[in-house]
C-alpha positions as CSV (number, residue, x, y, z in Angstrom):
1,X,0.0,0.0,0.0
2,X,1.3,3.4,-0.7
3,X,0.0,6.4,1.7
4,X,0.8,9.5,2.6
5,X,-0.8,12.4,4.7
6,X,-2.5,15.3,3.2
7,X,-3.4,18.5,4.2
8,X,-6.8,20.2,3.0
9,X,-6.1,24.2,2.2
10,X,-9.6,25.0,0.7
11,X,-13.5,24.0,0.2
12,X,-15.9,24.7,-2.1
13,X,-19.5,24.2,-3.4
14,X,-20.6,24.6,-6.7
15,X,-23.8,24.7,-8.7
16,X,-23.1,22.5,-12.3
17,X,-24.5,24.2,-15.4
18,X,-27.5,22.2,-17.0
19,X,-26.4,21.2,-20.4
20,X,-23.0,21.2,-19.3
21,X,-20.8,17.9,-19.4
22,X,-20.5,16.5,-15.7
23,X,-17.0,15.8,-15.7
24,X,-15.8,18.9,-17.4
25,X,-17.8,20.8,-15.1
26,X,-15.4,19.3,-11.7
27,X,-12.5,20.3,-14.0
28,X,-13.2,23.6,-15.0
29,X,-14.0,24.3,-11.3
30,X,-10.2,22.3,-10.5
31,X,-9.1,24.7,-13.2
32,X,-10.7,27.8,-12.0
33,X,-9.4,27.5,-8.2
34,X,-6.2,25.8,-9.3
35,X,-6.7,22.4,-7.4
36,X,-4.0,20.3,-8.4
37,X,-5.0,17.3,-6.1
38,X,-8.9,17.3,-4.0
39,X,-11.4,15.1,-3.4
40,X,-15.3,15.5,-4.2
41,X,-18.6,14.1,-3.7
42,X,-21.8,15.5,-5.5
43,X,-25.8,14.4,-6.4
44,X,-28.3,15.9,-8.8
45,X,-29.3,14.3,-11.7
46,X,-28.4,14.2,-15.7
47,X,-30.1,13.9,-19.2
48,X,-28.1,10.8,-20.2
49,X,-24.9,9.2,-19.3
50,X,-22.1,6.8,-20.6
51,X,-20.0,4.7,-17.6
52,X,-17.3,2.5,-17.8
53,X,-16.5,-0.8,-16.8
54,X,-12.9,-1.9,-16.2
55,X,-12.8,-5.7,-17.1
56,X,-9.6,-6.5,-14.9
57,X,-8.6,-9.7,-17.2
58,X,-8.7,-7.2,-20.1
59,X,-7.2,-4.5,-18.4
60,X,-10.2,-2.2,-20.7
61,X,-13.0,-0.3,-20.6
62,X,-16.3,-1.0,-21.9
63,X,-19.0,1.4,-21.6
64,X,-22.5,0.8,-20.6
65,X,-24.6,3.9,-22.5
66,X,-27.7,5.2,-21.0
67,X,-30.2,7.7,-23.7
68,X,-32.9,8.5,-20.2
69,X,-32.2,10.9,-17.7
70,X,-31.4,9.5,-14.7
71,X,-30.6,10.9,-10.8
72,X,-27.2,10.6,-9.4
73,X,-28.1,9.0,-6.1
74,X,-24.2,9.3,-5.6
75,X,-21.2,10.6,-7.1
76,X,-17.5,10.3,-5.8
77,X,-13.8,11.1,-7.1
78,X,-11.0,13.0,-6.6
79,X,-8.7,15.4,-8.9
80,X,-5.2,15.0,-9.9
81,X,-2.7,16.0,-12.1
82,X,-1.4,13.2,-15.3
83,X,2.2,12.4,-15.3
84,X,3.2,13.6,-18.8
85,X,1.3,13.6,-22.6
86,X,-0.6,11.0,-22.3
87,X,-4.0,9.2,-23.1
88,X,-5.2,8.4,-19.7
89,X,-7.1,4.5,-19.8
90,X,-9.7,6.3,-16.9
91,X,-10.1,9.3,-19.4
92,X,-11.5,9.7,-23.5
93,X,-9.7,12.9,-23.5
94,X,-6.1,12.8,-24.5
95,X,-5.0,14.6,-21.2
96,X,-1.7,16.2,-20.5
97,X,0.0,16.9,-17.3
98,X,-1.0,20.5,-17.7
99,X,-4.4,19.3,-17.3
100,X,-6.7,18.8,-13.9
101,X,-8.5,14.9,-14.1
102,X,-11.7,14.5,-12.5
103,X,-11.4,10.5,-11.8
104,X,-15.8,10.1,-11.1
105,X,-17.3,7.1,-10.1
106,X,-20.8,7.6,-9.8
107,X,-24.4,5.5,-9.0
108,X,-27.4,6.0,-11.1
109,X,-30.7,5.6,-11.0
110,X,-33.5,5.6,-13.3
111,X,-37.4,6.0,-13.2
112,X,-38.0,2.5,-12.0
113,X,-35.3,2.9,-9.0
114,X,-32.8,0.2,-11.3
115,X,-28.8,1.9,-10.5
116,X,-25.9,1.7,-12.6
117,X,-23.0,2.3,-11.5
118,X,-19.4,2.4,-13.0
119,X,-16.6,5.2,-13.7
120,X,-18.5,8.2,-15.0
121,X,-16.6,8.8,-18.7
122,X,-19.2,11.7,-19.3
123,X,-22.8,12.6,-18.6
124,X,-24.7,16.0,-20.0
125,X,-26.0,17.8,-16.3
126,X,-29.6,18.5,-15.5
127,X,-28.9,20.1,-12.0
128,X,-26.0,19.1,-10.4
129,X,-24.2,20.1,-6.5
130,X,-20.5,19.6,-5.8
131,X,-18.3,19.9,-2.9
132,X,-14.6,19.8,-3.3
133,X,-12.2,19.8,-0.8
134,X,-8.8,20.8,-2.0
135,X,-5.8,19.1,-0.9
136,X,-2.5,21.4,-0.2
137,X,0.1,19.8,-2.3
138,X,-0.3,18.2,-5.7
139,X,-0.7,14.7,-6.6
140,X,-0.4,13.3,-9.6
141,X,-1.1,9.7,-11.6
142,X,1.2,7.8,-12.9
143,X,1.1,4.3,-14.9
144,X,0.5,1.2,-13.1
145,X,1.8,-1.7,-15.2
146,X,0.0,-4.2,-13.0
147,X,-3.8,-2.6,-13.2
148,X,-2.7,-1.0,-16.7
149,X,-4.3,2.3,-15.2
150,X,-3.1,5.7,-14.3
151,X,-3.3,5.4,-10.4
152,X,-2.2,8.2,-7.6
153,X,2.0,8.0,-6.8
């Protein structure tokens, strides 16, 4: 296990933008307060949605799309910086280490109460709250040849 202590310098609560994307929206907000490494939760609900399942004996993604809207009964992750140009497995962005990723996991559920739940690749926001809580130093990711993914040093 690798660990380390952290020290939180700054919260904050946002409103998303409906229309927006949901992942973009924790990174412009990352961007705009210059969180290099934080931790979020947030809830609301979006228009439609496309997870991600890692299949570990693949070591790839394989999304699940969803066309309804759906509520986001929960909604975790935390921000970092890449290590280098790269294309992040956890991201469809190519991403750079200039760049703020929002890792999201998130639950969801539609009409009939049935959840998904997966890494959130992207999601278009009907009404969406966030709380990020901003760590003091940077983290950043950095390849994992084992898991294949971009995981916290």
């Amino acid at each position: 296990m690798h660990y380390r202590e952290v020290e939180t310098a700054r919260e904050y609560v946002a409103r998303l933008e409906t229309g927006a994307d949901w992942r973009a929206e924790i990174e412009a907000l990352a961007e705009a307060v210059e969180a290099d490494a934080a931790w979020f939760t947030a809830l609301g609900a979006v228009q439609d949605a496309e997870l991600w399942f890692y299949e570990q004996d693949d070591c790839e993604y394989y999304p699940i799309e969803l066309e309804e809207p759906l509520e986001v009964a929960s909604c975790v992750g935390n921000v970092s910086l890449l290590d280098g140009e790269e294309q992040s497995s956890s991201s469809s962005r190519t991403q750079s280490d200039d760049d703020r990723f929002a890792h999201t996991h998130a639950v969801l559920s539609d009409a009939e109460g049935t959840t998904y739940a997966g890494h959130l690749n992207e999601a278009t926001v009907w009404a969406g709250e966030l709380h990020m809580r901003v760590f003091e130093e940077s983290l950043e990711r950095e390849y994992d040849e084992t898991t294949d993914l971009d995981l916290w040093l």
